[in-house]
C-alpha positions in Angstrom: 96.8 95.9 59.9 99.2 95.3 63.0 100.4 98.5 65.1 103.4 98.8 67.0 102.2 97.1 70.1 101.5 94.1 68.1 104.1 93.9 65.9 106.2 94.0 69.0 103.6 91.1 70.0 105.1 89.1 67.0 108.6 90.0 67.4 108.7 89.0 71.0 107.0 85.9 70.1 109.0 84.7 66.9 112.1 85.7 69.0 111.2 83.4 71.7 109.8 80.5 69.8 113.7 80.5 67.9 115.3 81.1 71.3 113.8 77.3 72.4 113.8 76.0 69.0 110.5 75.4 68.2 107.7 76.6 65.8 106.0 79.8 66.8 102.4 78.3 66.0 102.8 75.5 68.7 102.1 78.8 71.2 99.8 79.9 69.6 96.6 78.3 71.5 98.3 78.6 74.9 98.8 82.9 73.9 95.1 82.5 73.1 93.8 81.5 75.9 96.2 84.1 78.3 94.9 87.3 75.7 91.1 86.1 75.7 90.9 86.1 79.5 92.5 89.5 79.3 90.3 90.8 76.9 87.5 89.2 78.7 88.5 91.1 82.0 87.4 94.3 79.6 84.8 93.2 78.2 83.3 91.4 81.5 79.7 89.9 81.0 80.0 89.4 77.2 79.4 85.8 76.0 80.8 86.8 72.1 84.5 87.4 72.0 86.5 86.7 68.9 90.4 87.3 68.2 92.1 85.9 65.5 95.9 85.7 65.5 97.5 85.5 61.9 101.3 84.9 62.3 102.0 85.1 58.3 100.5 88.2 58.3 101.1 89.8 61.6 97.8 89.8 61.9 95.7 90.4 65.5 91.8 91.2 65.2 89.9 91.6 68.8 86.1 91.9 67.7 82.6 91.3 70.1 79.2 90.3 69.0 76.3 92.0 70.4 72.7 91.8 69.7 70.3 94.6 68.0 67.5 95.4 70.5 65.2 97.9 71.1 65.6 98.1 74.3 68.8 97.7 75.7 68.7 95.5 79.1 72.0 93.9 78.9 74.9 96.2 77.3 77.3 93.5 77.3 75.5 91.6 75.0 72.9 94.0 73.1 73.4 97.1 71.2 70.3 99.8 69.8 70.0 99.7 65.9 71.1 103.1 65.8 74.4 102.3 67.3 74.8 99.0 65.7 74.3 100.2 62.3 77.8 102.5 62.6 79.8 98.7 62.8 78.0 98.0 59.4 76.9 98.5 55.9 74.6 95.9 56.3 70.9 97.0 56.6 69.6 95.6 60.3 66.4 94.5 62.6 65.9 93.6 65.8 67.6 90.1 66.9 70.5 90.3 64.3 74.3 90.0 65.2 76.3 92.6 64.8 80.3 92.2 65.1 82.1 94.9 66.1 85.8 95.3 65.9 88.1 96.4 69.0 91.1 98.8 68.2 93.7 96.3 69.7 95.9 99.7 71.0 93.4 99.5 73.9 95.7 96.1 75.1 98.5 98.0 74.8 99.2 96.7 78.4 99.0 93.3 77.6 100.5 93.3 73.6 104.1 94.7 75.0 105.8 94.0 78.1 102.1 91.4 79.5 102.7 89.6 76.0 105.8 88.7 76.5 105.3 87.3 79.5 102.1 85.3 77.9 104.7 84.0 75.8 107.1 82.8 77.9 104.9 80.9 80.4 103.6 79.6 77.0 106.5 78.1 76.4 107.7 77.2 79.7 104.2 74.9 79.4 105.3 73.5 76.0 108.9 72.6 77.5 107.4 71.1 80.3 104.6 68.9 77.7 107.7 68.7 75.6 110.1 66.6 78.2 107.2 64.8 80.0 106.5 63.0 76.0 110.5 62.7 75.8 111.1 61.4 79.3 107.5 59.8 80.4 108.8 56.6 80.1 111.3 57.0 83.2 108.8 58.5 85.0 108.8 56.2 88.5 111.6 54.5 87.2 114.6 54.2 89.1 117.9 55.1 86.7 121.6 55.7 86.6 123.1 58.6 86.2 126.3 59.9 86.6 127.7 63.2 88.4 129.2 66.6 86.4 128.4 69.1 88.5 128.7 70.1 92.2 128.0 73.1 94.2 129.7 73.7 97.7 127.8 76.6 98.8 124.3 75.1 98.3 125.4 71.5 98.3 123.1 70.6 94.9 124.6 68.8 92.3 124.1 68.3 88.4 123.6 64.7 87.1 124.2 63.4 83.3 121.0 61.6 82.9 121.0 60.2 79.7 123.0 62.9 78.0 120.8 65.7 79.7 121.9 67.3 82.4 119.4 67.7 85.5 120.0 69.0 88.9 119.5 66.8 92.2 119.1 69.1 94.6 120.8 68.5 98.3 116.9 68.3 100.1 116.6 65.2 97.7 120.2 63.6 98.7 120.6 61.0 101.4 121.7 62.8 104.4 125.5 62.4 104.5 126.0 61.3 101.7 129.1 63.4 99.8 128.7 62.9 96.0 131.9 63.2 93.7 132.0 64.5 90.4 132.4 61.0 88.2 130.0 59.1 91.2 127.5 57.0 89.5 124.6 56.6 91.6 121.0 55.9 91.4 118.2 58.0 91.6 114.1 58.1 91.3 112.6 59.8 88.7 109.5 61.6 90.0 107.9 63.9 87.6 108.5 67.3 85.9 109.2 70.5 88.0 106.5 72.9 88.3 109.1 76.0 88.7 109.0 79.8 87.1 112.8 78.3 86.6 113.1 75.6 82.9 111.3 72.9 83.4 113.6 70.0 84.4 113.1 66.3 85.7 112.9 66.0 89.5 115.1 63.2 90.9 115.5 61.8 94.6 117.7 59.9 96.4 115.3 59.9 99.2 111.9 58.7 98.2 110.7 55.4 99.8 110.0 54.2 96.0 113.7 53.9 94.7 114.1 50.8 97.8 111.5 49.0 95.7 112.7 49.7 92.4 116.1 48.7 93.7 115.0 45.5 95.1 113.1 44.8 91.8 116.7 44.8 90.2 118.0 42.7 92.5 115.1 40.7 93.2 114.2 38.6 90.3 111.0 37.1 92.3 109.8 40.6 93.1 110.4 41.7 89.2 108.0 38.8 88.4 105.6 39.3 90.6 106.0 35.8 92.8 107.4 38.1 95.9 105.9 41.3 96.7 106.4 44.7 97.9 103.2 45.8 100.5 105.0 48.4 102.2 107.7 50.7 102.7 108.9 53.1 105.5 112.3 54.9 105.7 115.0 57.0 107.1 116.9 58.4 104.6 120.8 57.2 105.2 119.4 55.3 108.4 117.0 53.0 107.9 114.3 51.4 106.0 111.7 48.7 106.4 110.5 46.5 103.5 107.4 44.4 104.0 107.3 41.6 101.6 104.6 38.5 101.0 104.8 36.0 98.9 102.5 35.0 96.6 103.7 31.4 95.9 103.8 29.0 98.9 107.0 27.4 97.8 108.8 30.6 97.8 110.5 32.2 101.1 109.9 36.0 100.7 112.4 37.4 102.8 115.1 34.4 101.8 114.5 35.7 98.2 114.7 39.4 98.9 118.2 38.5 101.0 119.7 36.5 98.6 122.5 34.2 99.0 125.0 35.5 101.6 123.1 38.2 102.0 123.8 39.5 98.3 121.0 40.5 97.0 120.4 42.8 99.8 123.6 44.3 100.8 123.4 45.1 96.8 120.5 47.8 98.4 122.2 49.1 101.1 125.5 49.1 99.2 123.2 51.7 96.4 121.7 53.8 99.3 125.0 54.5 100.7 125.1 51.9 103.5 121.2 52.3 104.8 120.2 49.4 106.7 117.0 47.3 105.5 114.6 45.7 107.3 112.9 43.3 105.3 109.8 41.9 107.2 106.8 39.7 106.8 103.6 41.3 105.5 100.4 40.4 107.3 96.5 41.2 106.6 96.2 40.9 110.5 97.2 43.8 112.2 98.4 42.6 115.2 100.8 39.9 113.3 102.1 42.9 111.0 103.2 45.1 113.4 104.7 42.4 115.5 106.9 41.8 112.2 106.9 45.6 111.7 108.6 45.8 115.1 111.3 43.2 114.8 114.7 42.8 115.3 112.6 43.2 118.5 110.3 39.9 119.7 107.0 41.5 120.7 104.5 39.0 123.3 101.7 40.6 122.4 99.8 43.7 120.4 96.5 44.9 122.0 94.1 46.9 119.1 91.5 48.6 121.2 89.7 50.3 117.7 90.4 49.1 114.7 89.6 52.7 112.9 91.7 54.7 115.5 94.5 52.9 114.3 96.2 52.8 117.5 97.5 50.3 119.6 100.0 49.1 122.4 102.6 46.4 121.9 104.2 44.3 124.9 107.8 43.5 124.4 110.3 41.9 126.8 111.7 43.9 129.6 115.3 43.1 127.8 114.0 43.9 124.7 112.4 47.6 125.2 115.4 49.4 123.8 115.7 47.1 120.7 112.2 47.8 120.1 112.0 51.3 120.4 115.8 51.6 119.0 118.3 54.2 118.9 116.3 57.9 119.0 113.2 55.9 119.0 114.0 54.9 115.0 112.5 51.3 114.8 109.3 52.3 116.2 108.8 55.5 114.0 109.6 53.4 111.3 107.1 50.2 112.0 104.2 53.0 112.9 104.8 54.4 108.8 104.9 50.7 108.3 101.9 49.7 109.5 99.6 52.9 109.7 99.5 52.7 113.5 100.4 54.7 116.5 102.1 52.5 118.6 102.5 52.5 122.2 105.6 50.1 123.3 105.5 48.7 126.7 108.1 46.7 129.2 106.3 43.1 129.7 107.0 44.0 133.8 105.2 47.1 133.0 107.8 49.2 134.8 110.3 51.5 133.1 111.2 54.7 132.8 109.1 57.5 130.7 106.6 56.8 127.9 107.6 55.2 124.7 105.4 55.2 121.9 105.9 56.3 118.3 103.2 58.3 115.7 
């Protein structure tokens, strides 16, 4: 027989289930595992506790299973034959079960205003199962979408994405970039937000992996595998650096990812709102890559004094120190993600002014 508390229980949990428009028993396993750590937190120590949730019948039975002992070590889990045979008709002995139902007003706490809040988290998870089946395949994908929404105070904007509207939110925007209501753009799918808020798609403009989905577009050698991608580093709005190889000796890698008059990748920057790329050779000597990591700069040499440390120092022309540090010290930050080395830039006369080296 349901009470009050959980018949309010029911209420709030066929009222929600409609609210989101699915069935009330796809929450069902989710409620029971919130209510059986609750009742759990009651009944701490015992190994035997049983609920059973009838929807149909508004039905909620708590009940624990004890064992009949003489002597009593354990009251979680044992019960004296004189108490156990008040839970039953049934005549006992010594090692038998005995069930014993819980008046489910003592979770009055947790069947009102806690339940409901069971419930929603319930389905907050289901949403969130619900649009990573609907949307998994986009998931590291790079799509278009176009913009409906913006807001001028917090400067995050609502995207159509497939007729669904999801918000790109202004820390995932390339810096300076102003987007228009009716601007198609694209952006990088990156998962499913985690939020108290509905669970929505998260989308970037800014993550390193939309250059190489972009350059698989324009790319066909890239697409098929003959060029490819070994690492990326980037600015947002700035800069980025691409390091390609190629996997067919007939092929030029960074002729490919440039295209003819430069078509192929001013396609890229033309997407990312005019970042510059970098597209560099790829080396499995670390020396060699991060002398391609540091160009437009020529470097003369690259000393490695521990491989592990993952530091080094690189010798560049005295005419060529700015180039290779660049402006705000942007080209050697970048080659140092590049590469996964600290470097240390030095003048080839070994006079200038300050230190120059980049994490």
């Amino acid at each position: 027989m349901a009470n009050s508390n959980t018949t309010e229980l029911f209420e709030a949990l066929t009222l929600l289930a409609k609210e989101k428009g699915m069935e009330p028993s796809v929450l069902i396993e989710k409620i029971q595992t919130a209510l059986m750590n609750a009742i759990k937190k009651d009944f701490q120590g015992c190994e035997n506790v049983n609920f059973d949730i009838d929807l149909e019948k508004n039905k909620f039975d708590v009940s624990i299973r004890k064992e009949v002992s003489e002597v009593v070590e354990d009251p979680a889990n044992q019960i004296t034959l004189e108490e156990a045979s008040k839970h039953t008709r049934k005549k006992l002995k010594y090692g038998d079960m005995v069930t014993i139902k819980v008046d489910t007003k003592h979770f009055a706490r947790i069947t009102a205003q806690s339940a409901k809040q069971i419930i929603k988290q319930g389905i907050k998870e289901v949403e969130r199962e619900q649009l990573v089946e609907q949307w998994g395949g986009l998931q590291d994908e790079a799509v278009t979408v176009s913009v409906v929404r913006t807001d001028p105070k917090t400067g995050n904007v609502t995207v159509d994405l497939q007729g669904n509207e999801v918000p790109l939110f202004k820390k995932e925007q390339i810096p300076g970039e102003v987007l228009n209501v009716g601007d198609m753009v694209k952006v990088y799918v990156f998962g499913v937000s985690k939020t108290d808020h509905k669970p929505a798609l998260k989308i970037s403009r800014i993550r390193k992996e939309l250059v190489k989905r972009l350059f698989e577009t324009e790319v066909p050698e890239i697409f098929d595998g003959t060029v490819e991608i070994k690492a990326i580093s980037r600015e947002p709005g700035m800069r980025s650096k691409v390091a390609v190889i190629s996997n067919n000796p007939d092929v030029d890698a960074l002729g490919a990812c440039i295209g003819p008059g430069r078509q192929r990748i001013s396609k890229v920057c033309e997407e990312l709102a005019g970042e510059k790329m970098d597209v560099v050779f790829y080396s499995e000597d670390p020396a060699e890559f991060i002398k391609q990591a540091l160009k437009p700069s020529d470097v003369i040499s690259v000393e490695i004094p521990d491989m592990e440390v993952k530091s080094c120092t690189a010798i560049v022309p005295d005419n060529q120190l700015s180039l290779a540090i660049g402006n705000k010290g942007q080209n050697a930050k970048l080659a140092a993600k590049l590469t996964g080395y600290k470097i240390d830039i030095r003048p080839e006369s070994g006079f200038f002014e300050g230190e120059e080296d980049s994490e």
